[in-house]
C-alpha atoms as a printed R data frame, in Angstrom:
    type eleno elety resid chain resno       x       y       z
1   ATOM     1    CA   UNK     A     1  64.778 129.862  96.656
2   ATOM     2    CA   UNK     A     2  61.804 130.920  99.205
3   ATOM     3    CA   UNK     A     3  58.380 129.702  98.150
4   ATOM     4    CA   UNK     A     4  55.949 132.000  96.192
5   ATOM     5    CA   UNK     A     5  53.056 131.647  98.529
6   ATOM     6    CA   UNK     A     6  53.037 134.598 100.605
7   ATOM     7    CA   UNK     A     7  52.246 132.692 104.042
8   ATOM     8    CA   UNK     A     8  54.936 130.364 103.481
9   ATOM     9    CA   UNK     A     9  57.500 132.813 102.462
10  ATOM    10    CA   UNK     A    10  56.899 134.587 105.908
11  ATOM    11    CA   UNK     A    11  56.930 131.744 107.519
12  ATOM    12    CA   UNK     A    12  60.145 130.699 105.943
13  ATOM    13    CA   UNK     A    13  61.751 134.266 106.426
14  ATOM    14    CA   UNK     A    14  60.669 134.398 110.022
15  ATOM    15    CA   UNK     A    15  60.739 130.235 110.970
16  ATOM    16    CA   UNK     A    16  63.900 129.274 109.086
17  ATOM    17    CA   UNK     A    17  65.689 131.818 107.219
18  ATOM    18    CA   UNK     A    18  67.310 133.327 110.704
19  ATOM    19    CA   UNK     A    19  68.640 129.718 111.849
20  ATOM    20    CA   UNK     A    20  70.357 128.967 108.409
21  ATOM    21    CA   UNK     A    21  74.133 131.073 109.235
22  ATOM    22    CA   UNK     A    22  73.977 128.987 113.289
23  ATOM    23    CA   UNK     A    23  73.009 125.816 111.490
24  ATOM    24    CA   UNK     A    24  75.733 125.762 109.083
25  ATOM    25    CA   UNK     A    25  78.109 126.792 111.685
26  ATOM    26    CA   UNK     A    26  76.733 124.158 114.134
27  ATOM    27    CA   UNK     A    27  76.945 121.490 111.172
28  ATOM    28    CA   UNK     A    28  81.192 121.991 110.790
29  ATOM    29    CA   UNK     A    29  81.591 121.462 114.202
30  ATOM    30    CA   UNK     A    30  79.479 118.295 115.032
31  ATOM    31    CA   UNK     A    31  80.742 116.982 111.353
32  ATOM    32    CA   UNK     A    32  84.102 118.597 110.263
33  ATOM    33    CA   UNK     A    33  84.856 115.936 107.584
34  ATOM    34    CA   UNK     A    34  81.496 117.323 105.812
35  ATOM    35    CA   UNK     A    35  82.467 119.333 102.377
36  ATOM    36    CA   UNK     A    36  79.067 119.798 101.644
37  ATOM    37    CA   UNK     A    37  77.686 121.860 104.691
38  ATOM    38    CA   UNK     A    38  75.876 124.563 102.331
39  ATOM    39    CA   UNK     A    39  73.768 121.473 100.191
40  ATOM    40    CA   UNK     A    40  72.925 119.970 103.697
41  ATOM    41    CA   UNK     A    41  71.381 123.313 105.186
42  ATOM    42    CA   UNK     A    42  69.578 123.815 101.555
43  ATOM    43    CA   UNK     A    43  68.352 120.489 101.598
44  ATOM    44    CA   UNK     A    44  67.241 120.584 105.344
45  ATOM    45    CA   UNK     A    45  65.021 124.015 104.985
46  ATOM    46    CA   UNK     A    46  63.458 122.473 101.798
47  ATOM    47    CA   UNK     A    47  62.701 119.538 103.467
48  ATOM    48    CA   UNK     A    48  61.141 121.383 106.686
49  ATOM    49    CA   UNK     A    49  59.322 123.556 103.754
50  ATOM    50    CA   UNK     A    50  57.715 120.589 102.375
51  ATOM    51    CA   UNK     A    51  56.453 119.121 106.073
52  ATOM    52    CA   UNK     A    52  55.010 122.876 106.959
53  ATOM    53    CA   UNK     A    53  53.472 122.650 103.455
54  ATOM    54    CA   UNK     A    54  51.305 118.956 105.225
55  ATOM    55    CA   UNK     A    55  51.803 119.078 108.751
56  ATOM    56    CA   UNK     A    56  51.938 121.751 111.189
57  ATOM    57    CA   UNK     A    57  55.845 122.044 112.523
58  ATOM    58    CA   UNK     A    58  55.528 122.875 116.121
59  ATOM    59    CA   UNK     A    59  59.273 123.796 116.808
60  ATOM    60    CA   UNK     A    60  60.784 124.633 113.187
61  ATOM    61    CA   UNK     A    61  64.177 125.228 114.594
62  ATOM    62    CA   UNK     A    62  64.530 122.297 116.701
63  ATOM    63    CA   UNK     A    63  63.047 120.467 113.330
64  ATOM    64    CA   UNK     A    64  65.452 121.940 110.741
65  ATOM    65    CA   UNK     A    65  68.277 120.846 113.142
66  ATOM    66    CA   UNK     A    66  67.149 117.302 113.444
67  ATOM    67    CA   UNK     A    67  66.597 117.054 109.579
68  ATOM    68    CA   UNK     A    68  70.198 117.975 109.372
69  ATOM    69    CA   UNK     A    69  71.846 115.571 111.418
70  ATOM    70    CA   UNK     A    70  70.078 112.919 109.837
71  ATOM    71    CA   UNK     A    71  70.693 114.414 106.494
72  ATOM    72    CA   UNK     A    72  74.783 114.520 107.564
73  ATOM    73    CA   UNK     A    73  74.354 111.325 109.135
74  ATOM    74    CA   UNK     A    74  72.977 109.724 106.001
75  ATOM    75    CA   UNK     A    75  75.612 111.327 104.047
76  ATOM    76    CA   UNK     A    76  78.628 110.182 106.421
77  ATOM    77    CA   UNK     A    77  77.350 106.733 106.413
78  ATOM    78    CA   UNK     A    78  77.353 106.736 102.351
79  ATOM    79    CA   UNK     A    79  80.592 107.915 102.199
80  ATOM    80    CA   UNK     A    80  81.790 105.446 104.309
81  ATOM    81    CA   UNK     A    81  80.417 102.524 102.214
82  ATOM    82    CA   UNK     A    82  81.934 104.192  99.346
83  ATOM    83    CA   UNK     A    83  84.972 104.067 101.418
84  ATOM    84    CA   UNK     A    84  84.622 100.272 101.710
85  ATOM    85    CA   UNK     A    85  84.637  99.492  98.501
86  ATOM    86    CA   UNK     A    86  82.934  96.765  96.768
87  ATOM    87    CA   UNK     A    87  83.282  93.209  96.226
88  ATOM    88    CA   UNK     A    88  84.801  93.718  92.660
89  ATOM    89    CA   UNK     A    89  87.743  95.361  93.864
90  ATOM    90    CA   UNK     A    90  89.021  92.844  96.439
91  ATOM    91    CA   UNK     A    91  91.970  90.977  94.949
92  ATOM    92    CA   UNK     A    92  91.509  87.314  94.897
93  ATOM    93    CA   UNK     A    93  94.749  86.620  96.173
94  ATOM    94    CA   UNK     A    94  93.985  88.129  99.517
95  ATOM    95    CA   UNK     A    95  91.024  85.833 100.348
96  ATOM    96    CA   UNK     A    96  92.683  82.916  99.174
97  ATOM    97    CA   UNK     A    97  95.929  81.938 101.095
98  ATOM    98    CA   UNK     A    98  97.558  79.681  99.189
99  ATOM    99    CA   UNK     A    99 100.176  78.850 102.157
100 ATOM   100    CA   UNK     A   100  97.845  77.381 104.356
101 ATOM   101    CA   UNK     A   101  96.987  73.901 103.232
102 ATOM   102    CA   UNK     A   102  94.076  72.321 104.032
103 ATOM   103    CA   UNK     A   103  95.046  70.020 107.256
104 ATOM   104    CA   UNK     A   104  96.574  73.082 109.030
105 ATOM   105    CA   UNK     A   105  92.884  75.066 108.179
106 ATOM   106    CA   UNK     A   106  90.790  71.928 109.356
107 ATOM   107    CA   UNK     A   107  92.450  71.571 112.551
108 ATOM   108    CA   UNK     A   108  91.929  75.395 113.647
109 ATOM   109    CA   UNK     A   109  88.429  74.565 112.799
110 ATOM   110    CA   UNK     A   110  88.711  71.801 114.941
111 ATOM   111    CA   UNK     A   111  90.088  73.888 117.945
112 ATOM   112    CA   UNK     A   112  87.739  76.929 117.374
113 ATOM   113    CA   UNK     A   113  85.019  74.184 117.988
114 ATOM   114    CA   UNK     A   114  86.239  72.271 120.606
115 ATOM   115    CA   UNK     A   115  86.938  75.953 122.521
116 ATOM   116    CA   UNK     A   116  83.215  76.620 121.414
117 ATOM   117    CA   UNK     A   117  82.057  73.695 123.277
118 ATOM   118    CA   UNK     A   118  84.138  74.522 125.718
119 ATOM   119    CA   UNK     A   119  82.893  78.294 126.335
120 ATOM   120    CA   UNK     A   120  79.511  76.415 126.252
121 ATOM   121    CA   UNK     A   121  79.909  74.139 129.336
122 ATOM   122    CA   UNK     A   122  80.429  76.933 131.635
123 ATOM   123    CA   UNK     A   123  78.651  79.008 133.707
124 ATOM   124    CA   UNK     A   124  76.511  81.560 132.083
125 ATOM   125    CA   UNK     A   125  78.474  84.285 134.011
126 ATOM   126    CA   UNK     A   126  81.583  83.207 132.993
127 ATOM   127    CA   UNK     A   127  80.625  82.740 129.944
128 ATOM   128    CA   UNK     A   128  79.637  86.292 129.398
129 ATOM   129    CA   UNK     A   129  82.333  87.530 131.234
130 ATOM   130    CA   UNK     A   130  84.843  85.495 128.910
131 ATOM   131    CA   UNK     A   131  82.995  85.876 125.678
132 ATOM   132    CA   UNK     A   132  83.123  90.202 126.195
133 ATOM   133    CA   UNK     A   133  86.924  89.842 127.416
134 ATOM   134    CA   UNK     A   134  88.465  87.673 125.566
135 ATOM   135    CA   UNK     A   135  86.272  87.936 122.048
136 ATOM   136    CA   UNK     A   136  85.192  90.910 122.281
137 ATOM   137    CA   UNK     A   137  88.470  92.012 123.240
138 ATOM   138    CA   UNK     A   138  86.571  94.717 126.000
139 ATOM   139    CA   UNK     A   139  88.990  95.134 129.568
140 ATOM   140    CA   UNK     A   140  87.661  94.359 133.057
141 ATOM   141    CA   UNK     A   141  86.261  97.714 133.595
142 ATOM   142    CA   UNK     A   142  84.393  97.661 129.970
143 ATOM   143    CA   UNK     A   143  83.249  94.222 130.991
144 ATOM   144    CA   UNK     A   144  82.191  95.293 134.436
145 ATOM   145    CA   UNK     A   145  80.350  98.325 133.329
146 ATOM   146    CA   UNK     A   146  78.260  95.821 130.467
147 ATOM   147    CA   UNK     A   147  77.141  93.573 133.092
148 ATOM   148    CA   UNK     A   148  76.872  95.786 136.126
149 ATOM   149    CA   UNK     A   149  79.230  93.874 137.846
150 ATOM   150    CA   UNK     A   150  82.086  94.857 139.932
151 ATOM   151    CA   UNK     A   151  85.324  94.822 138.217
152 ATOM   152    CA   UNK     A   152  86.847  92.022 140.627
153 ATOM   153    CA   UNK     A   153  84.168  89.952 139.964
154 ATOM   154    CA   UNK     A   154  84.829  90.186 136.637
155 ATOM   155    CA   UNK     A   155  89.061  89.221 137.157
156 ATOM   156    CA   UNK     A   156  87.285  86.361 139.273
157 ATOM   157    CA   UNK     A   157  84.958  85.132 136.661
158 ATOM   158    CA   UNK     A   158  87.710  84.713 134.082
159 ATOM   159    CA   UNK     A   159  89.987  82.986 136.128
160 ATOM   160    CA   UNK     A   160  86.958  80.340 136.835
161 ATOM   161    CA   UNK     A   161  86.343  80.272 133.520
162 ATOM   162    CA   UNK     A   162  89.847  79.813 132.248
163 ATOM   163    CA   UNK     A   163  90.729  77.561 134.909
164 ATOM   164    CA   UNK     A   164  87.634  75.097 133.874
165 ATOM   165    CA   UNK     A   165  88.202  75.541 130.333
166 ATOM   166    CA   UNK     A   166  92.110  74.101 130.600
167 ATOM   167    CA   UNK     A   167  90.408  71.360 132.750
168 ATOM   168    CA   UNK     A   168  87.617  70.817 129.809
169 ATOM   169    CA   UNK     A   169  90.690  70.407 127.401
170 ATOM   170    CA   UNK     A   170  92.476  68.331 129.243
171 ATOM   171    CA   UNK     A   171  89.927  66.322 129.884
172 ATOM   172    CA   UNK     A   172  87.517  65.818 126.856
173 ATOM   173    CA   UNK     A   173  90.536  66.186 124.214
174 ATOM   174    CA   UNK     A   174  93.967  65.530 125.959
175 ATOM   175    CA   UNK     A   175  95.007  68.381 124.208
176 ATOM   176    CA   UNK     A   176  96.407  72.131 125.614
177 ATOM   177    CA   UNK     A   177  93.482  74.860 124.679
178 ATOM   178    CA   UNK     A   178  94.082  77.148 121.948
179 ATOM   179    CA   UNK     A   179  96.040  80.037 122.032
């Protein structure tokens, strides 16, 4: 609905009105999964509405387009909680494995923090290197690119670092490392 006051309903026919059809068309393409690209335009020109109405909106276009990214944004990231579910509807039985017994639990505490001490006793290179490779699960290019390091530094790195971790296990807990 365009405002009553005659100054703002110019300014709306001339400022937002024309962007509304490239808006919507520019909102299925950057967010195709979005159902509800007609709301988000209407939402975004009353919002821009409402800051012409206090401030003075320098670029409307370049406004109205912001608004609704963040306003598709904001919906995308609802949905997706949605998506997730909630804590209600997780089945018990998932969380709790009744197969494992307690020893075999303990002891892969155990190893996740003797390899914790481990990762801790090397080099602070290595240990980022290892930590983004082998945690994080990124490759040696990934892990070059993070550290600005060349990639066979990084292949160099985790070799040291693997090498001294086997020799920290063998060492500290006469035991192989963990898998």
């Amino acid at each position: 609905m365009p405002p009553l006051d005659p100054e703002t309903s110019r300014w709306f026919a001339t400022e937002l009105q024309p962007h509304a059809g490239m808006l919507r068309a520019w909102l299925l393409s950057q967010f195709p999964d979005t159902s509800e690209v007609d709301d988000l335009v209407q939402e975004a020109v009353l919002r821009v509405l409402y800051a012409h109405e206090t401030t003075a909106v320098r670029s409307p276009k370049a406004y109205l387009y912001v608004v609704a990214r963040n306003l598709a944004l904001m919906k995308a990231r609802s949905r997706h909680a949605r998506n997730t579910g909630s804590l209600e509807e997780i089945d018990a039985g998932a969380i709790l494995d009744e197969a494992t017994d307690i020893p075999e639990a303990v002891a892969r505490a155990q190893e996740l923090e003797m390899l914790t001490q481990a990762i801790q006793q090397l080099p602070s290179r290595c240990r980022q290197v290892l930590t983004l490779r082998k945690i994080y699960g990124l490759s040696q290019l990934e892990t070059a690119a993070e550290l600005g390091i060349a990639e066979h530094t990084v292949e160099i790195h985790t070799a040291v670092g693997l090498k001294k971790i086997n020799r920290y296990f063998r060492a500290n807990h006469d035991l192989p490392p963990p898998a």
